[in-house]
ZAMARGU-4260 file (C-alpha; in steps of 0.2 Angstrom, whole numbers, plus 5000, padded with zeros to 4 digits):
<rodrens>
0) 4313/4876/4901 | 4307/4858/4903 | 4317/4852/4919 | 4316/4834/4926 | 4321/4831/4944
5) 4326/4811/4948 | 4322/4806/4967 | 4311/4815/4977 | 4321/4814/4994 | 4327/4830/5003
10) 4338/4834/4988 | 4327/4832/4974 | 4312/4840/4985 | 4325/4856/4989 | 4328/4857/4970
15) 4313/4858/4965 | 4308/4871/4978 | 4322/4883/4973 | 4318/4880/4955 | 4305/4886/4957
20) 4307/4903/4967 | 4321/4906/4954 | 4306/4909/4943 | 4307/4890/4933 | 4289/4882/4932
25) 4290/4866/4919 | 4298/4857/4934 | 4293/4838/4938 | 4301/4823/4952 | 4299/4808/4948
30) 4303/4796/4962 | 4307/4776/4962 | 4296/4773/4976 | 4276/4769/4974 | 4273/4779/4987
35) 4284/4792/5002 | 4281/4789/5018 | 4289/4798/5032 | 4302/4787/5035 | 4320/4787/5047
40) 4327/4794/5061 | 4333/4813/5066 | 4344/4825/5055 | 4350/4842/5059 | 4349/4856/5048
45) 4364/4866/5051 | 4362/4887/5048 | 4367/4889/5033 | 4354/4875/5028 | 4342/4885/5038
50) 4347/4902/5030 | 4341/4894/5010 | 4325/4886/5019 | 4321/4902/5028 | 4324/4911/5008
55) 4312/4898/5001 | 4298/4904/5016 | 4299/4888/5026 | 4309/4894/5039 | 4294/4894/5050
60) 4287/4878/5045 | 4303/4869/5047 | 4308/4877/5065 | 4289/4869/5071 | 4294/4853/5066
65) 4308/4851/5079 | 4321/4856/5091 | 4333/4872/5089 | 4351/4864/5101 | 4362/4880/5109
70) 4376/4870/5111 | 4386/4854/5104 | 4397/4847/5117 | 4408/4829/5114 | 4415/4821/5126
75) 4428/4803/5129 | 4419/4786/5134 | 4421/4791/5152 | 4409/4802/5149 | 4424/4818/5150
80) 4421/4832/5141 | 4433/4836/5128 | 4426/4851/5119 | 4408/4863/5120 | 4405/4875/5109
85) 4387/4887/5107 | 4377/4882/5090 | 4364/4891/5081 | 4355/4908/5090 | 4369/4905/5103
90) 4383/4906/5093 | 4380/4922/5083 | 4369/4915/5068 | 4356/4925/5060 | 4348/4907/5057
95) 4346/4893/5070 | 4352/4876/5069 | 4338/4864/5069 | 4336/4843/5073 | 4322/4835/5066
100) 4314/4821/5060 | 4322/4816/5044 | 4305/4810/5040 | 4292/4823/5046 | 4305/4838/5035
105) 4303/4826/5018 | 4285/4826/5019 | 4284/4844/5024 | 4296/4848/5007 | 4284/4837/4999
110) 4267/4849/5004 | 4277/4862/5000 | 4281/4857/4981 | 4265/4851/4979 | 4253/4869/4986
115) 4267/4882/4973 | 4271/4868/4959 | 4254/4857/4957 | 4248/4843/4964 | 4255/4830/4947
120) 4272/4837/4950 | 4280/4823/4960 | 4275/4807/4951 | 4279/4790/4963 | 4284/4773/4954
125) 4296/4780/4940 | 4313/4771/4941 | 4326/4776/4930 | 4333/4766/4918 | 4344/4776/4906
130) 4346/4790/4899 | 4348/4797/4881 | 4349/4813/4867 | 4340/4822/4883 | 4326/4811/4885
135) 4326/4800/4903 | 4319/4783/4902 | 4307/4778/4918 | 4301/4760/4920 | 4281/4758/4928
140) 4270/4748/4931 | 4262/4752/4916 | 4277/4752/4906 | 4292/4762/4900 | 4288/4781/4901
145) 4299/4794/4890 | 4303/4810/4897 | 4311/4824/4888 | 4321/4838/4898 | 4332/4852/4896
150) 4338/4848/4912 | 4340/4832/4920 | 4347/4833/4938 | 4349/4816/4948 | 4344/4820/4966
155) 4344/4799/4969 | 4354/4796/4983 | 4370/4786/4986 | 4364/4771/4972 | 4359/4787/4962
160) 4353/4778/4942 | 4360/4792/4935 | 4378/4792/4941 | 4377/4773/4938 | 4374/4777/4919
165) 4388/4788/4917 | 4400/4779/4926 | 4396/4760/4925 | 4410/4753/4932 | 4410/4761/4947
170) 4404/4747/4959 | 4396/4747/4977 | 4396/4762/4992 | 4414/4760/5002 | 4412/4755/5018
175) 4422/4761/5028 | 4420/4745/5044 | 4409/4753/5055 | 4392/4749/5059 | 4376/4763/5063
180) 4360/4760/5073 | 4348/4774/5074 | 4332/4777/5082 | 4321/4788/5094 | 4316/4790/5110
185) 4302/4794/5121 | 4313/4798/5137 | 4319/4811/5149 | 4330/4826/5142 | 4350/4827/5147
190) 4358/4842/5152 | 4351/4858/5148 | 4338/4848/5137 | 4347/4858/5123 | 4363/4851/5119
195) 4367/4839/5106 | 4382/4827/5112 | 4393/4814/5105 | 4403/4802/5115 | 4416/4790/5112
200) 4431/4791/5098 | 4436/4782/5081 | 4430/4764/5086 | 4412/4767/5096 | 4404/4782/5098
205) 4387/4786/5102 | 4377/4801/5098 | 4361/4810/5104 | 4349/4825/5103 | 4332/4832/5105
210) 4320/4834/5087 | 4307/4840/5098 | 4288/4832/5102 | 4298/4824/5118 | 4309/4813/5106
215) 4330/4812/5108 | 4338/4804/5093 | 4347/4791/5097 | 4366/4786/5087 | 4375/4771/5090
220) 4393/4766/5081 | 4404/4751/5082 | 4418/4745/5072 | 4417/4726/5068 | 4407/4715/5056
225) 4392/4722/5050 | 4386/4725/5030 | 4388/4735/5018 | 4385/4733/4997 | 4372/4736/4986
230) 4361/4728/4998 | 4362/4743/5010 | 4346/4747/5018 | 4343/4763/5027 | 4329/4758/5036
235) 4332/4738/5043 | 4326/4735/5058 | 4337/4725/5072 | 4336/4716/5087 | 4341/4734/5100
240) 4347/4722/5114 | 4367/4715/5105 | 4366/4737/5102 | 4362/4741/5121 | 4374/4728/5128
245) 4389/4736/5117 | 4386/4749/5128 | 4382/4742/5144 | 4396/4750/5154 | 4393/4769/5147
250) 4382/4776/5162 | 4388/4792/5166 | 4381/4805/5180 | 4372/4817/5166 | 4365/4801/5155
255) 4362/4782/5155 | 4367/4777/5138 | 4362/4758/5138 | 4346/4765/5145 | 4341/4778/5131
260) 4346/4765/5119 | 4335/4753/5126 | 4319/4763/5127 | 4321/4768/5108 | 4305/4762/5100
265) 4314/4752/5086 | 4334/4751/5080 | 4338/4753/5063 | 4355/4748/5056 | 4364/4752/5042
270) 4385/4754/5036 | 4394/4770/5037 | 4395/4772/5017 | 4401/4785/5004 | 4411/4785/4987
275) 4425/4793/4981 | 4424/4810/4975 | 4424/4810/4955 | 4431/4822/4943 | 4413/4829/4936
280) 4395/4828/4939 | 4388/4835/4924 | 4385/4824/4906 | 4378/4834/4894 | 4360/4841/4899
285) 4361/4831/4915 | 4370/4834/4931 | 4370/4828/4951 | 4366/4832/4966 | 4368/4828/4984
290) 4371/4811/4989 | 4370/4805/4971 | 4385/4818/4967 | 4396/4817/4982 | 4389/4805/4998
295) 4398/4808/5012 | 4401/4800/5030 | 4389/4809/5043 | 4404/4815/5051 | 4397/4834/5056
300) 4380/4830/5053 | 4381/4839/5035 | 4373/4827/5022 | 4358/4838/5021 | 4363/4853/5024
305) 4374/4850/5008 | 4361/4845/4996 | 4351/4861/5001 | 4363/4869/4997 | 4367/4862/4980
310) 4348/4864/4977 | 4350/4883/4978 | 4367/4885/4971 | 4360/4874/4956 | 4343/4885/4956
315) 4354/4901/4954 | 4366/4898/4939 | 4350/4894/4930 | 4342/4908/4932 | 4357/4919/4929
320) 4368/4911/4915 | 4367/4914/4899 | 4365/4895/4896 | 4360/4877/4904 | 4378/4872/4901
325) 4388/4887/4907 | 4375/4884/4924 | 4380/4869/4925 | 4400/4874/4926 | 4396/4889/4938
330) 4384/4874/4949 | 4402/4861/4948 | 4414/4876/4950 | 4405/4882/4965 | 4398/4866/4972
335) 4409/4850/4968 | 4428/4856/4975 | 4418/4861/4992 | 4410/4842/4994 | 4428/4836/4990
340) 4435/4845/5003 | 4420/4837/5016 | 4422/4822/5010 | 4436/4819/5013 | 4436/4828/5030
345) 4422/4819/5034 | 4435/4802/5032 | 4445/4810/5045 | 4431/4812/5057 | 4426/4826/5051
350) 4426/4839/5069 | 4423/4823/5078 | 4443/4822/5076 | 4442/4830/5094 | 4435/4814/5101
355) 4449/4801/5090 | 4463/4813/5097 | 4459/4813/5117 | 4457/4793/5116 | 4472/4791/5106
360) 4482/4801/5121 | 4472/4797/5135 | 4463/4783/5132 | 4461/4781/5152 | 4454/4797/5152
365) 4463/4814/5158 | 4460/4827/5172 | 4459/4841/5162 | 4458/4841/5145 | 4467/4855/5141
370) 4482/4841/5147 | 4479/4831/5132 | 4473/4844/5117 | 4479/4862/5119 | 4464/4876/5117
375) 4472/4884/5100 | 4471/4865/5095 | 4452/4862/5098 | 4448/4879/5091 | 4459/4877/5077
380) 4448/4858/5073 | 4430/4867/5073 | 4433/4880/5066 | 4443/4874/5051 | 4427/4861/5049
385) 4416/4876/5049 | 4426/4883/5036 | 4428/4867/5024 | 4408/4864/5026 | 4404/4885/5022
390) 4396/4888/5039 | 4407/4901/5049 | 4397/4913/5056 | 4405/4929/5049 | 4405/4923/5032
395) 4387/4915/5032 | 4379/4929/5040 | 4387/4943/5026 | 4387/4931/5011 | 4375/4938/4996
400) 4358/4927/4995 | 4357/4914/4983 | 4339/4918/4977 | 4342/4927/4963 | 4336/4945/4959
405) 4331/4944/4943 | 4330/4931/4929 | 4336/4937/4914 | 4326/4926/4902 | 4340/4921/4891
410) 4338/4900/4894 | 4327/4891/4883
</rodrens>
């Protein structure tokens, strides 16, 4: 079975991973850019991403690259705390959460699909230009290319070619007014130099954690003029000092805010983005995945740790349907009403609701929280995000794996 991956970013790098433990081997990425570089700033991988990386025997190799947090703790822009809760280890995980560097975690995918599936099977500077009777059209350098698949699975981000082919019509990302800068820093640790914490509410927030190597990442967010379009870059570089002075008065005794920001070694700006949610994914022999299928605010930090889990997901209805398309409708039954469901919790903040909830009742700041949002409340908001995004402990420890057991050998 001849399967051609589009986009060779955490998604498409994930896909082909699972692809091939699930016992495929005529897998092949082809990716827009002429060359990856390690590119961006931190990510976390929440457990249940870890749990199908750990499955894929990278577990290991991924848990070197950064920083395991014990605990996620948001607070108001007094720098009150609202809500703590344990994460990971601490929490009652059989897998760990981990933050790394979105960069460093592509390119050791990338060693990875290169030492089990060959070193030709990601090939750079193939853009997709259309697709037809099961064959994808790439344009290079040297020309168009013409690659026939059995599968064709669009793992090309938020702008994905694929999903642009299917649905013409659909227009730019919707932004949704507010404005990111990201970056890391070489600088002290807060706290217990194991918590990750986000500060602030609906309108500016900021955001940081350890990805190990000495390195916090660093997240700023304003509502106001900023950009958005099909001009949206992930990676442009600003000016970090109209960032810093946005948040010149958030000093608080456990952090220096303006300060982090200002010793990152470069800011990089880019629009809080997603789509709507659409009514299929899969045309034929082709289907989506990750950002291409359902892009998400980063509300929760669950981009991902979502496209992992497609990967897999995907990667076992392969190997154990009795077709390509009846895989694909077990891949969109299990997979599509789920990334609805963040989705669109992710436009309600997502479990960062916490945070629009204390500023919305005391946006001087309380004496105890507990005045403002009742306990069953809080709990109520975690854990139904946990729920929504497939990562309550209970459940994610005793759910079956998703490598499968055996291939039955019935697909083409």
């Amino acid at each position: 079975m001849a399967i051609v991956i589009v986009g060779a970013g955490i998604g498409g790098l994930a896909t082909a991973l699972s692809l091939h433990r699930a016992g495929f081997r005529e897998i092949t990425v082809y990716e827009r850019a002429a060359a990856l570089r390690p590119l961006g700033v931190g990510i976390n991988l929440l457990p249940h991403a870890v749990r199908e990386l750990t499955e894929l025997g990278l577990g290991e190799r991924v848990e070197r690259l950064g920083a395991a947090p014990a605990t996620l703790a948001y607070y108001n822009r007094h720098g009150q705390q609202i809500w703590s809760e344990p994460r990971g280890l601490a929490a009652g995980y059989r897998w760990p959460q981990l933050s790394v560097h979105r960069g460093r975690f592509q390119m050791e995918l990338l060693a990875a699909v290169r030492e089990r599936l060959g070193a030709d099977a990601v090939r750079t500077g193939h853009r997709l230009v259309g697709v037809r009777d099961g064959v994808a059209h790439f344009e290079t350098v040297a020309g168009e290319v013409s690659v026939a698949g059995d599968l064709i699975v669009g793992a090309d981000g938020i702008h994905s070619a694929l999903r642009r082919h299917h649905r013409p019509g659909e227009g730019a990302p919707l932004w949704n007014g507010l404005t990111l800068w990201r970056g890391t820093a070489r600088a002290p640790g807060f706290l217990d130099g194991r918590t990750m914490i986000m500060a602030g509410d609906a309108e500016q927030k900021f955001v940081a954690y350890p990805i190990g190597a000495g390195l916090i990442n660093v997240v700023a967010e304003r509502r106001g003029p900023g950009f958005a379009g099909p001009d949206a870059d992930w990676n442009r570089t600003v000016d970090p000092a109209p960032v810093v002075s946005l948040f010149a008065d958030w000093r608080f005794a456990w952090l220096d805010v303006p300060e982090l920001l200002a010793a990152a070694d470069e800011i990089l700006e880019y629009p809080m983005v997603d789509r709507d949610p659409i009514d299929t994914w899969t045309h034929g022999n082709t289907t989506l995945l990750g950002d291409a299928a359902h892009p998400m605010y980063p509300n929760g930090s669950n981009g991902a740790s979502q496209a992992i889990l497609d990967a897999r997901t995907l990667a076992f209805h392969l190997a154990t349907a009795p077709t390509v398309r009846a895989a694909l409708d077990a891949y969109e039954a299990d997979r599509r009403p789920a990334t609805t469901t963040l989705v669109l919790s992710n436009r309600r903040q997502g479990p960062e609701q916490v945070m629009v909830l204390a500023h919305e009742r005391a946006p001087d700041g309380f004496t105890h929280i507990h005045d403002v949002i009742g306990p069953e409340e809080l709990t109520a908001i975690a854990t139904g995000y946990k729920k929504a995004a497939g990562f309550l402990p209970a459940d994610l420890n005793e759910r079956a794996s998703l490598t499968p057991t055996a291939v039955p050998g019935v697909l083409p």
